[in-house]
GUFIZA-742002 format. One line per 3 residues: for each residue x, y, z of C-alpha. Coordinates in Angstrom, 3 decimals. Layout:
// residues N
X Y Z | ... $
***
This chain:
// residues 367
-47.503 22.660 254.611 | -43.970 22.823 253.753 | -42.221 24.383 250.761 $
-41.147 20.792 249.710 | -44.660 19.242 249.742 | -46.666 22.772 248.091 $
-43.969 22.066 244.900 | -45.251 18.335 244.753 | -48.569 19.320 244.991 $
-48.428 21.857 241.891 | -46.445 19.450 240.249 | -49.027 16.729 240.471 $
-51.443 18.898 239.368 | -49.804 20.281 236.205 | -49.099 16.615 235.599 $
-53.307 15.666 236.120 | -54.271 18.650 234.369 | -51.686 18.862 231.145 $
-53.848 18.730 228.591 | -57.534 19.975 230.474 | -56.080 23.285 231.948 $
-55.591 26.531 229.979 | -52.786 28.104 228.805 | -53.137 31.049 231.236 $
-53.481 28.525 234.333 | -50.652 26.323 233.129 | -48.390 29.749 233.246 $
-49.337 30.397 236.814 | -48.295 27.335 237.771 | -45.295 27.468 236.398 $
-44.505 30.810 238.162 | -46.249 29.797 241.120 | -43.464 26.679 241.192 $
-40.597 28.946 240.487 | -41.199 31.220 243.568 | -41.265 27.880 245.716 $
-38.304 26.950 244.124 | -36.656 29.861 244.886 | -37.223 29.377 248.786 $
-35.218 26.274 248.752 | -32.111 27.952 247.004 | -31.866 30.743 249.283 $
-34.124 29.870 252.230 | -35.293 32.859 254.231 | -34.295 32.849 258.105 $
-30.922 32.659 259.896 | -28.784 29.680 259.046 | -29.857 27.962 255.994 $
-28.193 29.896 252.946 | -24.439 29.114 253.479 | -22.867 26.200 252.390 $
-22.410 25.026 255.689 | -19.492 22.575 257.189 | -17.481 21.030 255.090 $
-18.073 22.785 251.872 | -16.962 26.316 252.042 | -13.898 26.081 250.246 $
-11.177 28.268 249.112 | -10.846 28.831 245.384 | -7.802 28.521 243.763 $
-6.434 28.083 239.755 | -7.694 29.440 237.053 | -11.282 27.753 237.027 $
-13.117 25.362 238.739 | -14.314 22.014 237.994 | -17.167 20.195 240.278 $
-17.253 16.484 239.875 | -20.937 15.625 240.749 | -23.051 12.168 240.739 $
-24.567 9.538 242.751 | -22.590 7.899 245.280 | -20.196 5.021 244.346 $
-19.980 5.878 240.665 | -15.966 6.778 241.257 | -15.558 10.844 241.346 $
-13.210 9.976 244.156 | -10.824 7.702 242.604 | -10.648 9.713 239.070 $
-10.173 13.050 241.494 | -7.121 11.012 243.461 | -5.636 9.897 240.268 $
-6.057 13.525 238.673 | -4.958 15.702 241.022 | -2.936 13.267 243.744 $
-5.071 14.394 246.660 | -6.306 11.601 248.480 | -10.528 11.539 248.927 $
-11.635 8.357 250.248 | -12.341 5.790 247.763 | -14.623 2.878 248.728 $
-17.145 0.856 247.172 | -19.701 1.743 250.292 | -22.355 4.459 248.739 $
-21.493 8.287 250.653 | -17.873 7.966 251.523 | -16.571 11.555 250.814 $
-19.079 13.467 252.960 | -17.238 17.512 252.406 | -15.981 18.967 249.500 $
-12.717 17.678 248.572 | -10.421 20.275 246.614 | -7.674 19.352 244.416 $
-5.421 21.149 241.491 | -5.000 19.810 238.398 | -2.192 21.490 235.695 $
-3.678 21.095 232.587 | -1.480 22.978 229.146 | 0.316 24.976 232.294 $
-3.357 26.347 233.399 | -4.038 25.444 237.110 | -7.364 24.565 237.329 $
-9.508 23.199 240.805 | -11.145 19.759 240.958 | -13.718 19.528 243.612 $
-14.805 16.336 244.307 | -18.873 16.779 245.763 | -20.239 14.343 248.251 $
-22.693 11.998 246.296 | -26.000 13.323 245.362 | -29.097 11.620 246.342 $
-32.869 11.774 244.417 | -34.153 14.736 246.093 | -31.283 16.504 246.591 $
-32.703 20.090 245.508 | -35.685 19.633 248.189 | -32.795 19.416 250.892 $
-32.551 15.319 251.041 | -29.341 14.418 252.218 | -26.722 17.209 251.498 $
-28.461 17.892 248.354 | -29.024 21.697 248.841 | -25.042 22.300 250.038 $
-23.432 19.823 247.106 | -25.628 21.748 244.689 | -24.768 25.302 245.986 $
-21.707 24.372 245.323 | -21.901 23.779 241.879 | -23.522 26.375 240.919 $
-20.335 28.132 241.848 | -18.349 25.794 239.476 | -16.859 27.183 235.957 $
-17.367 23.123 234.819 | -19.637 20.345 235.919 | -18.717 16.843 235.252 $
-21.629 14.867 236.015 | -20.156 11.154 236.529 | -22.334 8.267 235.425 $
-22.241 4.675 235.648 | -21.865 3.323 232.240 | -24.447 0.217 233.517 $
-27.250 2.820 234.224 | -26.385 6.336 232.380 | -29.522 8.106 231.147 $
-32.084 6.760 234.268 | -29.127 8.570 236.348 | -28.431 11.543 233.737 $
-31.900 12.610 233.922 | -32.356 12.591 237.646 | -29.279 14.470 238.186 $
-29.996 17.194 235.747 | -33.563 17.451 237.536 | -31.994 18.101 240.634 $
-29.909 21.106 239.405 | -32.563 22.401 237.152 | -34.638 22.808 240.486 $
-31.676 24.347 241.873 | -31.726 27.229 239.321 | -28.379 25.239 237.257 $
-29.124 24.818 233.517 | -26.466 22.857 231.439 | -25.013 23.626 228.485 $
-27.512 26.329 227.751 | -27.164 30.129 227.262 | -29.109 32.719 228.715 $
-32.697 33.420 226.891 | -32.789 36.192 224.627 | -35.741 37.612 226.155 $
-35.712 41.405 227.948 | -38.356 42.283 230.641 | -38.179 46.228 231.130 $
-40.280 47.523 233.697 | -42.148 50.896 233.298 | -44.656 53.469 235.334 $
-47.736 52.518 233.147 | -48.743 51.357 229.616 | -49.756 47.651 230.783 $
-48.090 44.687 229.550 | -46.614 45.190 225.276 | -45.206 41.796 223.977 $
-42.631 42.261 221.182 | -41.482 38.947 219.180 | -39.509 38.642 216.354 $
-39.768 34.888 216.412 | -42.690 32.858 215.993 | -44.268 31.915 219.136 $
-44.470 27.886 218.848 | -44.626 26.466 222.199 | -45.961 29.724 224.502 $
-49.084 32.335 223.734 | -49.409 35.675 224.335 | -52.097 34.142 227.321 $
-49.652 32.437 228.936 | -47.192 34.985 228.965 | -49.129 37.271 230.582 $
-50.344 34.377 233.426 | -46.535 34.334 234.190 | -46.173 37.866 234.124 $
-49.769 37.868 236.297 | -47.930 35.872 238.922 | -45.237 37.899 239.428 $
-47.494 41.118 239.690 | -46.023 42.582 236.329 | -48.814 44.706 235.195 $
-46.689 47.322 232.862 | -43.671 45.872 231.803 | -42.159 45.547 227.976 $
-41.236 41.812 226.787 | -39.386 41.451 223.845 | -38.582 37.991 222.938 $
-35.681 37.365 220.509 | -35.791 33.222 221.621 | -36.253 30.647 219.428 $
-38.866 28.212 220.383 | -39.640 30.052 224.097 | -41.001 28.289 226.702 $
-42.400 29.503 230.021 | -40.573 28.118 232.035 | -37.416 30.529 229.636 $
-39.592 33.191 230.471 | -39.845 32.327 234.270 | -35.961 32.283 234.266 $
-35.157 35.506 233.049 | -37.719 37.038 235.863 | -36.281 35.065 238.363 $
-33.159 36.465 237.612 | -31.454 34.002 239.631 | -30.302 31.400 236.993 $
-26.719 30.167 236.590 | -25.819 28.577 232.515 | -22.883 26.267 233.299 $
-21.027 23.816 230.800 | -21.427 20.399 231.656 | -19.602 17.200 230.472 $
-20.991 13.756 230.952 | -18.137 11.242 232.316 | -19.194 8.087 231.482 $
-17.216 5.638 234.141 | -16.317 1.684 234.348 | -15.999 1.327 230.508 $
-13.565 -1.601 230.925 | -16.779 -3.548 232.256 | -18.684 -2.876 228.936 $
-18.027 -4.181 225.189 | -16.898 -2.645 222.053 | -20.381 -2.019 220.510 $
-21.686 -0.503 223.664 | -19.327 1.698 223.750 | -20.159 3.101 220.554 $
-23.751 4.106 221.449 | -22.459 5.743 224.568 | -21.015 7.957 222.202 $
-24.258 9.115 220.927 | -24.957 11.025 223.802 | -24.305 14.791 223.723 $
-21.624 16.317 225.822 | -20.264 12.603 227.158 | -16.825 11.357 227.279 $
-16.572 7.595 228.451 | -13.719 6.680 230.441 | -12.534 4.065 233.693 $
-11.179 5.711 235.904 | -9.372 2.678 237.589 | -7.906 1.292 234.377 $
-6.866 4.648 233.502 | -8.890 4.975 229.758 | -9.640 7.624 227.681 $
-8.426 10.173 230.313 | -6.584 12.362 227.521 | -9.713 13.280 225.616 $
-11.485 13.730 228.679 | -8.854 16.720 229.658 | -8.955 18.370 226.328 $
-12.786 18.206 226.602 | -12.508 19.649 229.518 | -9.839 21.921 228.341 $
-12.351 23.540 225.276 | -15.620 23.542 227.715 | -13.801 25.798 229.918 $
-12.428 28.423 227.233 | -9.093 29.522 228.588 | -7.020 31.294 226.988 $
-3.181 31.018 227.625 | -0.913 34.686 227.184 | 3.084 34.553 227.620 $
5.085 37.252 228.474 | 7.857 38.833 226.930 | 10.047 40.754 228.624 $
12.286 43.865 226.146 | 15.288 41.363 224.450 | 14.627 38.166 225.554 $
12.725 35.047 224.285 | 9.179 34.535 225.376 | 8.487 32.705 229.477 $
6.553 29.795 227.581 | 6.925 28.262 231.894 | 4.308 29.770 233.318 $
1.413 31.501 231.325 | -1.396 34.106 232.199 | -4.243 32.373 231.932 $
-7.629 34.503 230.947 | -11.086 33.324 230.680 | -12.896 34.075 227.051 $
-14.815 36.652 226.835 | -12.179 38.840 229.668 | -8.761 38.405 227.759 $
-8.180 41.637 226.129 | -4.536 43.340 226.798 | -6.163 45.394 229.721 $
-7.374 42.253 231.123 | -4.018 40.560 230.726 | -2.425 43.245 232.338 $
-4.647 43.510 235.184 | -3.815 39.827 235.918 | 0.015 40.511 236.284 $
-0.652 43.204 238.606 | -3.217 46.534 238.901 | -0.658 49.244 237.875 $
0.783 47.658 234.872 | -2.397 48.996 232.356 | -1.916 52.622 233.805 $
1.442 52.178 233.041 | 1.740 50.789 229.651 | 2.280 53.098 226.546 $
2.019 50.271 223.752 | 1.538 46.066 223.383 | 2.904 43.600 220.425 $
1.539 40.993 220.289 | 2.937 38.004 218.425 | 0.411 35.184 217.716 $
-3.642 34.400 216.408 | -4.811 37.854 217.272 | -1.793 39.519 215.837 $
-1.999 41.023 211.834 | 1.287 40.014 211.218 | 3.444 37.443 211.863 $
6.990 40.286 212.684 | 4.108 41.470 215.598 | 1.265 44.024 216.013 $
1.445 47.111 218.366 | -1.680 46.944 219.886 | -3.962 48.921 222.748 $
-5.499 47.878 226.128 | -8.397 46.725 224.124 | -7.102 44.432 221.304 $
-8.634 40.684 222.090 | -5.931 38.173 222.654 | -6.267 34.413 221.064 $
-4.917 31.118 222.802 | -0.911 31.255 222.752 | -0.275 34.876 221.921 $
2.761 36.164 223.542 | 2.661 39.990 224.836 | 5.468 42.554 225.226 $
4.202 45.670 227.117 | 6.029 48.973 226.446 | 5.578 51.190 229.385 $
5.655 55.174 230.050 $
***
């Protein structure tokens, strides 16, 4: 039996059994899927982990975006008119077959489009080019997930399937729950939550499954659910922003429109009449927290040309020193820093580890 048809066959079974089966068996399943799971994203045996043809690509910018959806739902024409690279538009379903790169400039930041060959149902059981689009993304700082404003949420939820089963989860942040394994002392379960949709049962199924017979689990997540406890195990999990792009909105009306709006995380657009492309960019813009620095070099005005660009959460002065080049932070005496991070508006002397804010301009003093 093959990997693809054991998953369906739990799956139909915690489907039949929902409501008749215990806790405790219900949490082995859900393990016992996760492990299979986990042999389609990194397959063992020669040849089937890489990308493979066509999709190992060469980062470049700042960030990367991956533009992912079903075929013919145009990723290809919004990528050409983004970026200027050509990838072949076409009304015929699976025209762009590789990964196309492109490079956007968005507030001076250069930041990589990748335009993914269409995704097909199935895609994280290997259908198609499923597994390699997919791998991809889950290298992506971004995912747009384009959608045909005719059929959005049928499509929306099928996609999001497919990278869930691919170990992707969307706009989510890692579970506050710790697993610490230990010599002996059996299983302790620590939560300083209430436990609303999991038992202390089912934990320990999971747990069971994974042959974690003394281990500490201390659960700091609202509203857990196996399958968060399954993820932190795993250990495998990427938590990527997503935006929904909501295409062809010059075939829909006014008050259709406005409902699209009701879905979380979506910015309708047409990308062949050219609409709504500015909000999608700043969207993009504040999913992808970047933080612009300028330089200013001892009596002269600030390069506002060409900006360091640091991700949030790494922009401190070290690590805006580090991106100029290695030897500046060993070198550097002092900082001021003009700008949101700064105390004062004349400047702030700072150290390596004062946090810098979008737009702060830098002057490094060195030994």
């Amino acid at each position: 039996m093959t990997t693809v048809q054991k998953i369906k066959e739990i799956e139909d079974e915690m489907a039949t059994q929902k409501n008749k089966a215990t806790s405790y068996h219900l949490g082995q399943l859900k393990a016992k899927l996760a492990k299979l799971r986990r042999e389609l994203i990194s397959p063992s045996g020669g040849g089937g982990g890489g990308p493979g043809i066509g999709f190992d690509v060469a980062r470049t910018g700042v960030a990367s975006v991956g533009f992912v959806g079903f075929p013919s739902v145009g990723k290809s024409t919004l990528m050409s008119k983004l970026t200027g690279t050509h990838s072949e538009v076409s009304e015929i379903d699976f025209t762009t077959l590789t990964t196309v790169p492109g490079t956007l400039k968005v507030h001076g930041a250069p930041i990589q489009i990748l335009d993914l060959p269409g995704i097909i149902e199935g895609a994280n059981d290997g259908r198609g080019r499923g597994r390699q689009v997919i791998a991809v993304a889950r290298t992506c700082n971004l995912i747009f997930i384009v959608l045909d404003v005719l059929k959005p949420l049928g499509d929306k939820k099928i996609i999001e399937g497919e990278l869930e089963g691919f170990g992707i989860r969307l706009n989510k942040k890692p579970p506050a729950i710790l697993v610490r394994k230990k010599d002996k002392g059996g299983i302790a379960i620590t939560n300083t939550v209430p436990l609303t949709n999991i038992d202390q049962e089912e934990i320990k199924a999971v747990l069971s499954e994974y042959k974690l017979s003394n281990v500490d689990v201390t659960i700091r997540q609202p509203n857990m659910t196996a399958d968060d406890l399954v993820d932190v195990i795993e250990g495998n999990r990427v938590y990527i922003p997503a935006l929904y792009v909501l295409n062809k909105i010059d075939a829909i009306s006014i008050e259709e429109l406005d409902l699209l709006y009701k879905i979380p995380h979506s910015v309708p657009i047409s990308s062949r009449e050219w609409l709504n492309i500015d909000e999608l960019l700043e969207k993009m813009w504040d999913a992808l927290e970047l933080v612009r620095v300028y330089t200013k070099p001892r009596g002269q005005s600030p390069d506002y040309s060409a900006p360091v660009v640091l991700r949030r959460g790494r922009c401190s002065v070290e690590d805006f020193c580090n991106a100029i080049h290695k030897e500046i932070a060993k070198q550097m005496k002092y900082a001021i820093v003009w700008g949101a991070s700064a105390k004062h508006s004349r400047g702030q002397k700072v150290g390596l580890d004062h946090i810098l804010e979008d737009e702060d301009v830098v002057h490094i003093g060195k030994n």
